[in-house]
mmCIF file of the N, C-alpha and C atoms, coordinates in Angstrom:
data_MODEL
# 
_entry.id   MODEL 
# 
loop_
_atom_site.group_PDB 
_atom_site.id 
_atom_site.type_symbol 
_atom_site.label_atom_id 
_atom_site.label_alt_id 
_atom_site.label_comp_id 
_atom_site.label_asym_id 
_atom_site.label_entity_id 
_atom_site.label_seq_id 
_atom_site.pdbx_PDB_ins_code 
_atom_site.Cartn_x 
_atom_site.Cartn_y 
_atom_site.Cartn_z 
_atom_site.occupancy 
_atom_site.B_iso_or_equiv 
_atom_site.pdbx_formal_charge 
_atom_site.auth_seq_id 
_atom_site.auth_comp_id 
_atom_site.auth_asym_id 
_atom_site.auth_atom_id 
_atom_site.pdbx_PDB_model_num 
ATOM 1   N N  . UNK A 1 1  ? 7.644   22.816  2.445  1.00 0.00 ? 1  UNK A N  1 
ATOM 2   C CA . UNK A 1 1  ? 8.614   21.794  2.195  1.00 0.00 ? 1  UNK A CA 1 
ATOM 3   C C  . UNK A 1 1  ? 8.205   21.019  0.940  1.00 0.00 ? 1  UNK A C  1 
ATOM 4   N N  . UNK A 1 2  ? 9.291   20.941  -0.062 1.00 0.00 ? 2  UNK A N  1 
ATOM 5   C CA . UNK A 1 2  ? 8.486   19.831  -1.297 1.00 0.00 ? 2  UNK A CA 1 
ATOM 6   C C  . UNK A 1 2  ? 8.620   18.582  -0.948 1.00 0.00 ? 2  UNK A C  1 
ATOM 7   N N  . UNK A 1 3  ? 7.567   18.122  -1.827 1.00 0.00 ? 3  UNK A N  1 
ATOM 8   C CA . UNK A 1 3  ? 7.796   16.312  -1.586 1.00 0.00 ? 3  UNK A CA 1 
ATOM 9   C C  . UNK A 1 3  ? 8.679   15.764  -1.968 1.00 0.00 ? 3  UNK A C  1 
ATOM 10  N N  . UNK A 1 4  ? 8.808   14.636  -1.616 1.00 0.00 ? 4  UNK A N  1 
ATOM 11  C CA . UNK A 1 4  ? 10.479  13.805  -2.255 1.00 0.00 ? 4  UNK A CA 1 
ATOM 12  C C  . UNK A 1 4  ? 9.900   12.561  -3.119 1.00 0.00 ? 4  UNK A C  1 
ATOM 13  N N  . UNK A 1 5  ? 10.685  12.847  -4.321 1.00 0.00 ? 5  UNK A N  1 
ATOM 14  C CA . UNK A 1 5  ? 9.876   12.092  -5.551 1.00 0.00 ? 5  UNK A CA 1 
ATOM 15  C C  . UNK A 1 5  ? 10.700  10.454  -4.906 1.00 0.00 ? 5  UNK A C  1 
ATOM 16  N N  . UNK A 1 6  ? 11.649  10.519  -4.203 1.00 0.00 ? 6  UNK A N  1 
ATOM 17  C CA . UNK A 1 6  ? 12.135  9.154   -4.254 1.00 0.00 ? 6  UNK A CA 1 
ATOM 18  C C  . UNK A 1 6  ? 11.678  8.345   -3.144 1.00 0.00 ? 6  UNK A C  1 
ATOM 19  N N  . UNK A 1 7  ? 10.687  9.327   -2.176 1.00 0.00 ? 7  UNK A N  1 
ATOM 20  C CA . UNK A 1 7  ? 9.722   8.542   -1.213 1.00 0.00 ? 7  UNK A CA 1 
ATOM 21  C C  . UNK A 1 7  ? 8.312   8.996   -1.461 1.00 0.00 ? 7  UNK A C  1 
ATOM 22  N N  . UNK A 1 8  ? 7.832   8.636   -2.579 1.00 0.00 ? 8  UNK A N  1 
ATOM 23  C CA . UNK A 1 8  ? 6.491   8.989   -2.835 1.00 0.00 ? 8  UNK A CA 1 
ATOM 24  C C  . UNK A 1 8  ? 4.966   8.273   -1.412 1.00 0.00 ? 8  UNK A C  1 
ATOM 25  N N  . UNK A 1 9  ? 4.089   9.245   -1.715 1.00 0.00 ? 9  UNK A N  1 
ATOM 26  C CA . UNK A 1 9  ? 2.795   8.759   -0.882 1.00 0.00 ? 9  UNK A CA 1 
ATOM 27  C C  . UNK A 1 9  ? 2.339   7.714   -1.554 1.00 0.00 ? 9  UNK A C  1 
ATOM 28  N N  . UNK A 1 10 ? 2.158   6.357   -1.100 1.00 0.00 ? 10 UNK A N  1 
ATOM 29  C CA . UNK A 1 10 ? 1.321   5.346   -2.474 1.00 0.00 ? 10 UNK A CA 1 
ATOM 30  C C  . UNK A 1 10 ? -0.048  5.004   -1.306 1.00 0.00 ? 10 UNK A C  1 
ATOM 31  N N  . UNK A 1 11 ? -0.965  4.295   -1.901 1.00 0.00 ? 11 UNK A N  1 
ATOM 32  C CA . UNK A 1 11 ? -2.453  4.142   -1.015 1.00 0.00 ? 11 UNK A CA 1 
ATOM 33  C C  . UNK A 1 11 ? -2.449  2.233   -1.507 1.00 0.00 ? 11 UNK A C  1 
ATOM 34  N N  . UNK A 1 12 ? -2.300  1.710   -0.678 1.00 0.00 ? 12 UNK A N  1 
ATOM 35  C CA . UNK A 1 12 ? -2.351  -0.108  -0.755 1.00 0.00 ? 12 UNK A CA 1 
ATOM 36  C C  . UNK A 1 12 ? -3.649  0.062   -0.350 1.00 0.00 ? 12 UNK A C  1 
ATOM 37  N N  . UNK A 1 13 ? -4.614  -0.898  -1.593 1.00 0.00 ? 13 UNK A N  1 
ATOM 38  C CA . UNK A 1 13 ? -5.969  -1.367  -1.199 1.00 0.00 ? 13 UNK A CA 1 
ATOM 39  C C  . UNK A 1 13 ? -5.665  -3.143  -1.056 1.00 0.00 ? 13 UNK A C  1 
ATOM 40  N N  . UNK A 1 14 ? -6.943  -3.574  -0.424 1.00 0.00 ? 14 UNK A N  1 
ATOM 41  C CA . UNK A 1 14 ? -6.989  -4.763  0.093  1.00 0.00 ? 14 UNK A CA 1 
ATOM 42  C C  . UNK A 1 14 ? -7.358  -5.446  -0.799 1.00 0.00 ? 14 UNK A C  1 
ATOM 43  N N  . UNK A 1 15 ? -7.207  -6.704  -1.231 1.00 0.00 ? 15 UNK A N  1 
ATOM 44  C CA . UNK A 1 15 ? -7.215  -7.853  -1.879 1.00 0.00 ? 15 UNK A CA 1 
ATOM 45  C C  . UNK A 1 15 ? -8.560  -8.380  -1.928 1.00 0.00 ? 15 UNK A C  1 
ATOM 46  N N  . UNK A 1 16 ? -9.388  -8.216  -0.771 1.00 0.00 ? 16 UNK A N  1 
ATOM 47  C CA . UNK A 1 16 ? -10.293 -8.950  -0.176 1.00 0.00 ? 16 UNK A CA 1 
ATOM 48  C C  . UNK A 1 16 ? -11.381 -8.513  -0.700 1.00 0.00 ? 16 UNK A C  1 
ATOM 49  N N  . UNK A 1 17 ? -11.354 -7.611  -1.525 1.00 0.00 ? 17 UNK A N  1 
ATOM 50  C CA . UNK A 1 17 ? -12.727 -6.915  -2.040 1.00 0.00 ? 17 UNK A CA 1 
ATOM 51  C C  . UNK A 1 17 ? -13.838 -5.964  -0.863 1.00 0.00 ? 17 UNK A C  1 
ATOM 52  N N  . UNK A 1 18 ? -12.906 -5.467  0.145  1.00 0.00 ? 18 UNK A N  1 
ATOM 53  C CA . UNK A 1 18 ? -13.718 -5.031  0.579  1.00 0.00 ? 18 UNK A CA 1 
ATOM 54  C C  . UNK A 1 18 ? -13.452 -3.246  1.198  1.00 0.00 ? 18 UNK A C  1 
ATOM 55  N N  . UNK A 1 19 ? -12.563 -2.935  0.173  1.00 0.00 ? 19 UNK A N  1 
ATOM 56  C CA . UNK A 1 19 ? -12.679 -1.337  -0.329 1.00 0.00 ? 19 UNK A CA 1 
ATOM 57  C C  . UNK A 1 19 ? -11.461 -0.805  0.698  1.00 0.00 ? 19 UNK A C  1 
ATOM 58  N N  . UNK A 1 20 ? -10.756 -1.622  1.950  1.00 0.00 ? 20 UNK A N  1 
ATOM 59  C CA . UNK A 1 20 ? -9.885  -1.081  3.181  1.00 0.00 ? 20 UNK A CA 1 
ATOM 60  C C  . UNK A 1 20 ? -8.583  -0.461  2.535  1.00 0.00 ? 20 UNK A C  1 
ATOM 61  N N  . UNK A 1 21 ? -8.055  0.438   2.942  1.00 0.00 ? 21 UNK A N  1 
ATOM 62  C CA . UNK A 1 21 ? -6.905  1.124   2.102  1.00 0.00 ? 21 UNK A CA 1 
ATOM 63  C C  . UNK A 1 21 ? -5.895  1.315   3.437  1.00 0.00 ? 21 UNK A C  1 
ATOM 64  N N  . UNK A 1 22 ? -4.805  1.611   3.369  1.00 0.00 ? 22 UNK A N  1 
ATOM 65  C CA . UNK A 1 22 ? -3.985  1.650   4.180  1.00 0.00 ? 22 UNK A CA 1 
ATOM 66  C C  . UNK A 1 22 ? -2.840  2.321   3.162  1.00 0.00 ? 22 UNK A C  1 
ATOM 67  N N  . UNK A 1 23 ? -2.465  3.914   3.814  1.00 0.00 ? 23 UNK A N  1 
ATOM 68  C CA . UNK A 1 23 ? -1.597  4.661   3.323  1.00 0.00 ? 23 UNK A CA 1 
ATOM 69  C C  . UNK A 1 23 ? -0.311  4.767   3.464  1.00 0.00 ? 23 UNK A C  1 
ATOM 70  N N  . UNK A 1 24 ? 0.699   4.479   2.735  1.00 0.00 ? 24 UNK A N  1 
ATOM 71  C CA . UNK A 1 24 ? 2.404   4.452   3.381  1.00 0.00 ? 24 UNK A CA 1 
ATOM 72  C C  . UNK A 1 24 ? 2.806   5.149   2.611  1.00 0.00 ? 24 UNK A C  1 
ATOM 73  N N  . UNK A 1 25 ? 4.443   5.107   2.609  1.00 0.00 ? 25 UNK A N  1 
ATOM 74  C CA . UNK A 1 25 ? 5.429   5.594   1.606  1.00 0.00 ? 25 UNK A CA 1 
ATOM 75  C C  . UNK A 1 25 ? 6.328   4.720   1.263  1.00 0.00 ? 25 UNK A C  1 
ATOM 76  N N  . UNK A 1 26 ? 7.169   4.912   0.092  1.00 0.00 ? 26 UNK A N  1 
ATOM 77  C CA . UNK A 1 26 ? 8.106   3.623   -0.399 1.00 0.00 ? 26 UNK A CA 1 
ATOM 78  C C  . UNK A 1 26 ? 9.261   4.334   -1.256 1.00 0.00 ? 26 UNK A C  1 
ATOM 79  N N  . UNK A 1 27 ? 10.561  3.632   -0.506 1.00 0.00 ? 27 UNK A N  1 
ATOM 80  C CA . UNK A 1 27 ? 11.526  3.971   -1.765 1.00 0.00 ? 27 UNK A CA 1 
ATOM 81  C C  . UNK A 1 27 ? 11.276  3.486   -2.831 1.00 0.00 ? 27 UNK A C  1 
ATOM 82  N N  . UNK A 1 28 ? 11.368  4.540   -4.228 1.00 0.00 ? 28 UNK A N  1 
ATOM 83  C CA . UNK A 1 28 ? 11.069  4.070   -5.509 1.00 0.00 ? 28 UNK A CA 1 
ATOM 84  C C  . UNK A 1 28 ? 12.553  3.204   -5.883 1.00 0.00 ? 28 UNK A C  1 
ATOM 85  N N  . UNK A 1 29 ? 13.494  3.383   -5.345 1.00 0.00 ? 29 UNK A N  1 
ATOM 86  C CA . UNK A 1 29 ? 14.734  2.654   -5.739 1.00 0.00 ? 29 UNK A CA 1 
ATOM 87  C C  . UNK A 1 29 ? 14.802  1.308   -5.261 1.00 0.00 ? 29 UNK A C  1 
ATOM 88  N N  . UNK A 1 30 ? 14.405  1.215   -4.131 1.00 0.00 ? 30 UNK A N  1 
ATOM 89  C CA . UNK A 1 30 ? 14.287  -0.091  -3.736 1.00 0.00 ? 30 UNK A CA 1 
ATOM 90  C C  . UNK A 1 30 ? 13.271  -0.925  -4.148 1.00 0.00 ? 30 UNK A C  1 
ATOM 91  N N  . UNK A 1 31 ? 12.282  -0.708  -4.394 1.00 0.00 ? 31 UNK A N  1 
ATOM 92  C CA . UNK A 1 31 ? 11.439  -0.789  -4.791 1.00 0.00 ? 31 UNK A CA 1 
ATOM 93  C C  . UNK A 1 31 ? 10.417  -0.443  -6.229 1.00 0.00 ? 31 UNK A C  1 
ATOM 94  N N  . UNK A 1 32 ? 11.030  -0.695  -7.166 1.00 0.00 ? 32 UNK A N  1 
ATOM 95  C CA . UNK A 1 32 ? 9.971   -0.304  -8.594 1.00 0.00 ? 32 UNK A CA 1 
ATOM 96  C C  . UNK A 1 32 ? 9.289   -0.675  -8.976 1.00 0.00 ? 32 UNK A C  1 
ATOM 97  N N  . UNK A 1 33 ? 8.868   -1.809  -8.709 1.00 0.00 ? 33 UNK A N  1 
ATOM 98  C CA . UNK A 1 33 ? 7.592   -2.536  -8.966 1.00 0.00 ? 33 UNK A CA 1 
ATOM 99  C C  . UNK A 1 33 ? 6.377   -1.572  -7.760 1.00 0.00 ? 33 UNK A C  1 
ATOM 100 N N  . UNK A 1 34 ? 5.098   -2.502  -8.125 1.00 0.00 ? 34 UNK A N  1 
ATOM 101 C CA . UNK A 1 34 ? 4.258   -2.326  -7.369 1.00 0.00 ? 34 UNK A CA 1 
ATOM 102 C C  . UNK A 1 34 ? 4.387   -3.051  -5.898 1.00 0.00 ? 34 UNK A C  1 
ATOM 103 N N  . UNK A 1 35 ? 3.628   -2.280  -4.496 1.00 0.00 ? 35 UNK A N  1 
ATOM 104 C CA . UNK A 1 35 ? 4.207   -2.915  -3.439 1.00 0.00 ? 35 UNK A CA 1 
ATOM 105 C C  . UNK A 1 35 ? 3.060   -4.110  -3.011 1.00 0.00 ? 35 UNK A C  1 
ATOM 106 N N  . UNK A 1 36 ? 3.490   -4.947  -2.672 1.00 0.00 ? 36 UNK A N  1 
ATOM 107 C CA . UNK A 1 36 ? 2.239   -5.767  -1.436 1.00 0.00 ? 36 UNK A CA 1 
ATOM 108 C C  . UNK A 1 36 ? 3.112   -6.102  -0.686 1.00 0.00 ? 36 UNK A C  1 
ATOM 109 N N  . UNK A 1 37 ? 1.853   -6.125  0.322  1.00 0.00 ? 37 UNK A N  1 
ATOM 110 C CA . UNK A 1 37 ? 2.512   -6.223  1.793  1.00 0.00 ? 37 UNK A CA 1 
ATOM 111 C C  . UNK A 1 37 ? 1.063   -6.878  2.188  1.00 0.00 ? 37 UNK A C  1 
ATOM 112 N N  . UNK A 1 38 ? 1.456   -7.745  3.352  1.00 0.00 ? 38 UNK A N  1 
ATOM 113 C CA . UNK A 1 38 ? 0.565   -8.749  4.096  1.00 0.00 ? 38 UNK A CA 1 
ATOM 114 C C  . UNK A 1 38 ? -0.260  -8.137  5.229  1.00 0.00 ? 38 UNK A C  1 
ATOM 115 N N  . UNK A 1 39 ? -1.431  -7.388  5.363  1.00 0.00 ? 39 UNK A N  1 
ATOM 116 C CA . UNK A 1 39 ? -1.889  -6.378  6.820  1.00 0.00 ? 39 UNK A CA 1 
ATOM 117 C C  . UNK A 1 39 ? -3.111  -6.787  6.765  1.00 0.00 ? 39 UNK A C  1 
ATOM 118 N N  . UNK A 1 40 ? -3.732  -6.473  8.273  1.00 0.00 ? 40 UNK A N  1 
ATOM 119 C CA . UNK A 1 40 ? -4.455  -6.437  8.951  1.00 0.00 ? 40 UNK A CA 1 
ATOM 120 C C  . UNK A 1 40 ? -5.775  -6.083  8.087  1.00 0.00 ? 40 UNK A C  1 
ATOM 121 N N  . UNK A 1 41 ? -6.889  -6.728  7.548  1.00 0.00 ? 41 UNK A N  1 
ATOM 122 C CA . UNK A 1 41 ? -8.128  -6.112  6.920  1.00 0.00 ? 41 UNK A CA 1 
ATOM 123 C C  . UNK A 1 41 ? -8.790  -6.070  8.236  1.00 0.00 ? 41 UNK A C  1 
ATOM 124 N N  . UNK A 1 42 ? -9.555  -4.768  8.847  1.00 0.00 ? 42 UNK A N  1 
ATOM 125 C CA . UNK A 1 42 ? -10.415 -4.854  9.975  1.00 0.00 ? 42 UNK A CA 1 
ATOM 126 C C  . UNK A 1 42 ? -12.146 -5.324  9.562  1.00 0.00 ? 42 UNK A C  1 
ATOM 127 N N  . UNK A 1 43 ? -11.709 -4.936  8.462  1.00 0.00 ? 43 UNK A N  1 
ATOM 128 C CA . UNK A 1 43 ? -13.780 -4.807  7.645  1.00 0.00 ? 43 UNK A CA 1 
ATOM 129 C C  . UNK A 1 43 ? -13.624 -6.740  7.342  1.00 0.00 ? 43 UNK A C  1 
ATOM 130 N N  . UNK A 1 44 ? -12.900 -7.376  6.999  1.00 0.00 ? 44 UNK A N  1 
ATOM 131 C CA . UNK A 1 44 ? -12.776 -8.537  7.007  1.00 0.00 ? 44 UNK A CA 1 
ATOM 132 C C  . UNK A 1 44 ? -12.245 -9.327  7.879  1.00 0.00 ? 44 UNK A C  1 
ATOM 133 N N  . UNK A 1 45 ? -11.837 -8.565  8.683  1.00 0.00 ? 45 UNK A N  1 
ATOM 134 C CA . UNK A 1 45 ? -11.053 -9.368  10.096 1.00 0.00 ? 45 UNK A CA 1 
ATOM 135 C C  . UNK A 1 45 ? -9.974  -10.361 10.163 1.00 0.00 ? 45 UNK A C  1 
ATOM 136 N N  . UNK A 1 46 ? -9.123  -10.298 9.196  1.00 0.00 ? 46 UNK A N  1 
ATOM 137 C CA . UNK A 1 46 ? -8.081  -11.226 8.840  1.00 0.00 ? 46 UNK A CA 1 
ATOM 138 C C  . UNK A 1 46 ? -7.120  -10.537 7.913  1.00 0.00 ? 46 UNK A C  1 
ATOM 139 N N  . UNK A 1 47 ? -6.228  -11.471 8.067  1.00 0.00 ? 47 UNK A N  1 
ATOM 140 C CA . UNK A 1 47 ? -4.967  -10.619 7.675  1.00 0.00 ? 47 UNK A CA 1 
ATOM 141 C C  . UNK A 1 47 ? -4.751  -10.769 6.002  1.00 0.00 ? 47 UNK A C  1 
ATOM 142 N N  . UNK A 1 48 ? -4.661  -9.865  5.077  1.00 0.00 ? 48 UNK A N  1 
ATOM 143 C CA . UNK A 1 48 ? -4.582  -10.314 3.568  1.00 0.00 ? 48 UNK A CA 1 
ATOM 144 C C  . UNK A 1 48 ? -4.108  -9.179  2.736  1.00 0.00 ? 48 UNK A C  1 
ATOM 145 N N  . UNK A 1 49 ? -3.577  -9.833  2.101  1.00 0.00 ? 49 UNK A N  1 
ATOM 146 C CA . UNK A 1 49 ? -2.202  -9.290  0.824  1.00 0.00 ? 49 UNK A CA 1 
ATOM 147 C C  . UNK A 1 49 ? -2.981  -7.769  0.380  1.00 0.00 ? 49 UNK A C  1 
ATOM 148 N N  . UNK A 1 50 ? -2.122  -6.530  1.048  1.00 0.00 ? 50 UNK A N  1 
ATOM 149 C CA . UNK A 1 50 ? -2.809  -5.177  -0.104 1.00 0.00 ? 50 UNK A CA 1 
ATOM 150 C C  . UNK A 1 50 ? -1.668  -4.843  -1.371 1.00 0.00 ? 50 UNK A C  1 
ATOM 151 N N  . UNK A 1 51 ? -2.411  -4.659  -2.251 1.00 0.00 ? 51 UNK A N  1 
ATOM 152 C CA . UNK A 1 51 ? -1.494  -4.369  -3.176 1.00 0.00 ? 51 UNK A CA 1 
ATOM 153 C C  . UNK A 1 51 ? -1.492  -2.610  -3.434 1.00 0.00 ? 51 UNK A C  1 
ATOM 154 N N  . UNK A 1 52 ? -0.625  -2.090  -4.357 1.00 0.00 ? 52 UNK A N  1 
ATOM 155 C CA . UNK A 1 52 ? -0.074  -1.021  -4.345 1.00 0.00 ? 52 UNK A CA 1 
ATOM 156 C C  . UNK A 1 52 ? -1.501  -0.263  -4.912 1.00 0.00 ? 52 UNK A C  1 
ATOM 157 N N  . UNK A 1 53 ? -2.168  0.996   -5.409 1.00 0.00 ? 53 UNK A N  1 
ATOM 158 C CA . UNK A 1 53 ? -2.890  1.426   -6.521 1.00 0.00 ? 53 UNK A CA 1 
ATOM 159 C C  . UNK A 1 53 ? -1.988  2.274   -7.449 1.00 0.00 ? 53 UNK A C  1 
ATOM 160 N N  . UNK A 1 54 ? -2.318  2.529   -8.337 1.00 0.00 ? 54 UNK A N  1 
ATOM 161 C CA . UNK A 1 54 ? -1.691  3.623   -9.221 1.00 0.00 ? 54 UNK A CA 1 
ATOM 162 C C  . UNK A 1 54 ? -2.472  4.753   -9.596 1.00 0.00 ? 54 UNK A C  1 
# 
């Protein structure tokens, strides 16, 4: 099956400096910027902003 360029795989690392990654997918249409989203750091134990990588 090919991949679908308009729901790409992206990898959100954590804010917190402490290396946690958390893998999703994202409409590129809805979305063209880079993503953050507010989740769960377990290695820091509190909840904080991951941003997208490229």
């Amino acid at each position: 099956m090919a991949r679908n360029e308009l729901r790409p795989v992206v990898k959100l690392r954590s804010t917190a400096g402490t290396g946690h990654t958390y893998v999703t997918r994202k409409n590129r249409r809805n979305d063209p910027d880079r993503l953050t989203l507010r989740k769960y750091d377990p290695v820091a134990r509190e909840h904080v902003l991951y941003r997208e990588e490229r």
